[in-house]
NUVEX-826065 format. One record per residue (C-alpha): residue in one letter; x, y, z. Coordinates in steps of 0.2 Angstrom, whole numbers, padded with zeros to 4 digits, always signed. Each point is the difference from the previous one (the first is absolute). Layout:
# NUVEX-826065
AXYZ
...
END
This chain:
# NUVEX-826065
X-0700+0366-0584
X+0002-0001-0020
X-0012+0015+0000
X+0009+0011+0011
X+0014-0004-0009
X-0007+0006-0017
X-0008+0016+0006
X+0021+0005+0008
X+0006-0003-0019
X-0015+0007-0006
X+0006+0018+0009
X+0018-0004-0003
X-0005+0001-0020
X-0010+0015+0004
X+0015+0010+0009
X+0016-0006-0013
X-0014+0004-0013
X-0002+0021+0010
X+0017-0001+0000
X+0004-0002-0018
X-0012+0014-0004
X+0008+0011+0012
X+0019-0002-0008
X-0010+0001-0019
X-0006+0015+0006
X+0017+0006+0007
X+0010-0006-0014
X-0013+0010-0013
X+0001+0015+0010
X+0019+0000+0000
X+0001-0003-0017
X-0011+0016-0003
X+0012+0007+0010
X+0016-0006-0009
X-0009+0005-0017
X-0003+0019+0005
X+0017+0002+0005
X+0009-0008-0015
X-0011+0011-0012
X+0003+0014+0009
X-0009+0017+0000
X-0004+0009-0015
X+0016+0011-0006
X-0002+0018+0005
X+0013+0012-0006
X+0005+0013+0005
X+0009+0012-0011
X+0009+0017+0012
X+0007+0015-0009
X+0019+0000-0003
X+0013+0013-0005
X+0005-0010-0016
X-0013-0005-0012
X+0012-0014-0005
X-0001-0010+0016
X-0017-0002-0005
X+0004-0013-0014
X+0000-0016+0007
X+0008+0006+0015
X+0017+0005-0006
X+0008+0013-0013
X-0007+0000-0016
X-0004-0017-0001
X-0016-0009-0008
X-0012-0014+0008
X-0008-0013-0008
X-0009+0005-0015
X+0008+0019+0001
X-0011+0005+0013
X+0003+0011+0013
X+0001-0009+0018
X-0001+0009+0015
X+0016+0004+0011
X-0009-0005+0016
X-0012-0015+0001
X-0004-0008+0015
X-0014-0016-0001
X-0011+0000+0017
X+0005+0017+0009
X+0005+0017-0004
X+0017+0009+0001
X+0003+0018+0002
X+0013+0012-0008
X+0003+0017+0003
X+0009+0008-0017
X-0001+0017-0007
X-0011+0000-0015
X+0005+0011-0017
X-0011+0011-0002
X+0006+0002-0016
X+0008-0007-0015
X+0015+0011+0002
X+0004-0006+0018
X-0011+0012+0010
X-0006-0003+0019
X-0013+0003+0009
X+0001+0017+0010
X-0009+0013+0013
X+0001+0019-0002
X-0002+0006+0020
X+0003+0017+0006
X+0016+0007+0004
X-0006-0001+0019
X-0015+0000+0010
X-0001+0010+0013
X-0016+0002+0016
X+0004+0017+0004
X-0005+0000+0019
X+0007+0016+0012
X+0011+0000+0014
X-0012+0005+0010
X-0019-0008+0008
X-0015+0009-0002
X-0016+0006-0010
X+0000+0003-0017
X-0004+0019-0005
X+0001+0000-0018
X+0005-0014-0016
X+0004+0014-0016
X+0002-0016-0011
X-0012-0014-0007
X+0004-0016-0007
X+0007+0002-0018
X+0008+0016+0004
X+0019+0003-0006
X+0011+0010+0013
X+0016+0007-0001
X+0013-0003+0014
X-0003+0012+0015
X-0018+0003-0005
X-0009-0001+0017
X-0015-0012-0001
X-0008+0001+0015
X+0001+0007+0019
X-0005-0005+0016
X-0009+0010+0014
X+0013+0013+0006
X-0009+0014+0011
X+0014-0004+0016
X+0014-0001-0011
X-0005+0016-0009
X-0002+0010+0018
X+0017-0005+0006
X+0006+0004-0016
X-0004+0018+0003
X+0003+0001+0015
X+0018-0006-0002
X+0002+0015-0013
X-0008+0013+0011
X+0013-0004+0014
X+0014-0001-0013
X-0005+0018-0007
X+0001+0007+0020
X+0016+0008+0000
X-0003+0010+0016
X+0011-0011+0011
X+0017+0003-0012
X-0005+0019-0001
X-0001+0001+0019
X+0016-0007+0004
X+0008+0008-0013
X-0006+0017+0006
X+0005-0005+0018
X+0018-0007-0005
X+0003+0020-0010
X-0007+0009+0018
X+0014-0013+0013
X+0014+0002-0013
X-0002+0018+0001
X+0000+0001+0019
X+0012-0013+0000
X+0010+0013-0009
X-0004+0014+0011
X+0004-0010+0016
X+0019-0004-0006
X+0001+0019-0003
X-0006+0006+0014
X+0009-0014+0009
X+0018+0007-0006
X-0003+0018+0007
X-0006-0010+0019
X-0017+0009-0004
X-0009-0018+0002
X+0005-0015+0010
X+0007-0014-0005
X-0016-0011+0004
X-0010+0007-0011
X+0011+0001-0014
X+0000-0019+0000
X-0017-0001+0003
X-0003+0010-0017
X+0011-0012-0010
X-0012-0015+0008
X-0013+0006-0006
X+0005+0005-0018
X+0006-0021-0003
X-0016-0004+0008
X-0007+0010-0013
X+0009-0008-0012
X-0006-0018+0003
X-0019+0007+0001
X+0001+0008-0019
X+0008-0018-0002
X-0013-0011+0006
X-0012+0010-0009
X+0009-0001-0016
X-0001-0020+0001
X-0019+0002+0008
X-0005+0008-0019
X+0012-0016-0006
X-0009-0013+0009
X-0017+0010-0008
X+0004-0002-0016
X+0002-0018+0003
X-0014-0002+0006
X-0009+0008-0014
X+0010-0014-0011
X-0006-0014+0010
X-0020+0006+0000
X+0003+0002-0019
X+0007-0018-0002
X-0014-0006+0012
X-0013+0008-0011
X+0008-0006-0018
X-0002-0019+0007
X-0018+0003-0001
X+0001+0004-0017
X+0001-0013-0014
X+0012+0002-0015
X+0002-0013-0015
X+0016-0007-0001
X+0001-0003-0014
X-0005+0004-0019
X-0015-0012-0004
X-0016-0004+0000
X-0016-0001+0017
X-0002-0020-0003
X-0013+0001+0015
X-0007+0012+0014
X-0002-0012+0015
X-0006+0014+0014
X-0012+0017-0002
X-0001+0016+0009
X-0008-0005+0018
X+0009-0016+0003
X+0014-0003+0012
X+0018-0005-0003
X+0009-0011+0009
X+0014-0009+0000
X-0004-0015-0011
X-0011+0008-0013
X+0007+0010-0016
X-0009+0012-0009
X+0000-0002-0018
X+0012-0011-0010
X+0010+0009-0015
X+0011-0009-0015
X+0017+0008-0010
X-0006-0006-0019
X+0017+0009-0008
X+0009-0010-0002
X-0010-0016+0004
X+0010-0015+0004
X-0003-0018-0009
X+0002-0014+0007
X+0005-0018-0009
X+0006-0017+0005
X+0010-0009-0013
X+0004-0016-0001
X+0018-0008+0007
X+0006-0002-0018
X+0002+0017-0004
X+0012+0006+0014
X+0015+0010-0003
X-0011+0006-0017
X-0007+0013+0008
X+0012+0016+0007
X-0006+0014+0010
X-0001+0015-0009
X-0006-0009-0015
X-0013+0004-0013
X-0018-0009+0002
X-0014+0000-0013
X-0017+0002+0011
X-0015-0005-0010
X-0019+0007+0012
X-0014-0011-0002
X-0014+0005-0009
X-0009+0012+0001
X+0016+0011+0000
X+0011-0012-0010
X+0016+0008-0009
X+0018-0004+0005
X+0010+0011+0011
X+0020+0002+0005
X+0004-0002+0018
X+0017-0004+0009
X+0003-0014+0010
X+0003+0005+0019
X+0003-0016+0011
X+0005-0017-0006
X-0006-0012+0016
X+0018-0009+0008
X-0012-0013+0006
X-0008-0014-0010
X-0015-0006+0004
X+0004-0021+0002
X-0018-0006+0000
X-0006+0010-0015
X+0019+0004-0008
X-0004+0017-0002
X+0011+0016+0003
X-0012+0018+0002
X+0007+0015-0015
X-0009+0019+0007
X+0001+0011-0015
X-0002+0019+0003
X-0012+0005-0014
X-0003+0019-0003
X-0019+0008+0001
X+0003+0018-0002
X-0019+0004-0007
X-0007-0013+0013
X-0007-0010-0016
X+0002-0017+0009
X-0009-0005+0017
X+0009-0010+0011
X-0007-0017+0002
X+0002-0006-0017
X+0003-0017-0009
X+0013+0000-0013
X+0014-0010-0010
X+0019+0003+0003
X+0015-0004-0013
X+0017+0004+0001
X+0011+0004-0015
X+0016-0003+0008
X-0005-0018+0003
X-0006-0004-0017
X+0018+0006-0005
X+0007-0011+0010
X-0006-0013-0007
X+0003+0006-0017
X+0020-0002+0003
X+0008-0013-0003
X+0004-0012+0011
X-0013+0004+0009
X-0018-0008+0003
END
């Protein structure tokens, strides 16, 4: 009895004494825990563009940190922020900017078929009303002549015309002879039928040679949409169908670009609305490797602000008379009008 008694305490010691390792174990690993998160990860900063240098001391307008160094405006310890701002491009209050074409235009015809001739290559400048390219037009070509050929007929007016002169002069007999009871009066009458019948034939003839010359009109329309004209002044950007290919509805056949004047386009930020006046002066400054500064006028000031990115669109108009520039440019916009407002007093 004594012995089976010591061999149950004997495995009560040995389970309080598993127990005891089990909640060192637990209190260890919570400790571990506890510790990681009072010490925290190690501080990442990160430091975002802003419109105002200032707001990158310490945070706040022209103010100092510890040791006169320069803090950033926007720390975050353990994650990541994100801010959209408009970044200077320049000391003087530039912003970043795009030169585009005036327009963009994939010339396509009116009309489905196979390509006959492309008279431009990519690269090519045209002039408005140049004609680029044609499509297959044999059909159209026929009925175009003989639409003119019909219209050039005028046998059916001359005959009538002739016919009406011969009645109205019998016409003219018949009430004579009528008068003297030479003739009866039947065919008197019958005469004076005859010539307004006349009169209605050289009618419907005359709008028969109308109705010709209309038709000529319409072949001539129906062959001039099988021919391709540039709509405007500018520049082939690409050729995207060749002679032998067809046309349909979806698929258009060269893409063209107006590069005078070009159009630029900014976003500025919130801060500077109501600087910026349509019809105002902007100083356009062309990445390299064209570089230089160059005058254009401000055409749209946006009405809408952007409220994730707080940023309103500015399109400038920017003259390319010698086609110097290529659309598709990077560049750096400024606006005098805005740093004098900011010169007045009063004002920021």
């Amino acid at each position: 009895m004594n012995e089976e008694k010591s061999e149950v305490e004997m495995w009560r010691a040995a389970g309080k004494k598993n127990q005891a390792n089990k909640n060192d174990k637990r209190a260890r690993k919570q400790n571990k825990q506890s510790q990681k998160r009072n010490a925290g990860p190690a501080r990442s900063a990160v430091v975002f563009e802003t419109l105002d240098p200032r707001v990158l001391l310490n945070g706040s307008r022209g103010r100092r940190g510890r040791g006169d160094r320069l803090c950033p405006a926007f720390v975050l310890c353990g994650a990541f922020i994100v801010v959209i701002a408009a970044r200077p491009a320049a000391a003087g209050g530039g912003f970043d900017c795009v030169i585009e074409p005036q327009q963009t235009v994939k010339l396509s015809s009116a009309v489905a078929g196979v390509i006959g001739e492309v008279l431009v290559d990519r690269g090519d400048f045209v002039r408005k009303g140049q004609v680029v390219a044609r499509l297959e037009a044999g059909v159209e070509e026929a009925n175009l002549a003989l639409a003119q050929a019909k219209a050039a007929d005028d046998y059916a007016i001359k005959s009538a015309q002739a016919k009406l002169e011969f009645l109205r002069r019998k016409h003219e007999r018949s009430q004579e002879l009528v008068g003297r009871q030479i003739v009866a009066q039947s065919t008197f009458d019958e005469d004076l039928a005859n010539a307004r019948m006349a009169e209605q034939d050289l009618r419907g003839a005359e709008v028969a040679a109308y109705v010709a010359k209309l038709e000529v009109e319409q072949a001539a329309a129906t062959l001039a949409q099988r021919v391709l004209r540039s709509p405007v002044d500018g520049v082939v950007v690409e050729v995207m169908l060749h002679p032998g290919e067809y046309r349909n509805d979806q698929s258009p056949i060269m893409t063209l670009a107006q590069i005078d004047p070009l159009r630029v386009e900014a976003f500025v930020p919130t801060a500077q609305f109501g600087r910026i006046a349509v019809g105002g002066t902007a100083l356009v400054e062309p990445e390299a490797p064209i570089g230089g500064t160059l005058s254009g006028r401000v055409d749209v000031v946006d009405r809408v602000i952007d409220a994730a990115s707080g940023m309103f669109g500015v399109r400038l108009e920017l003259p390319n008379p010698d086609h110097r520039l290529p659309g598709g440019l990077k560049c750096t916009v400024s606006f005098p009008e805005m740093a004098a407002s900011r010169a007045e007093p009063g004002k920021e």
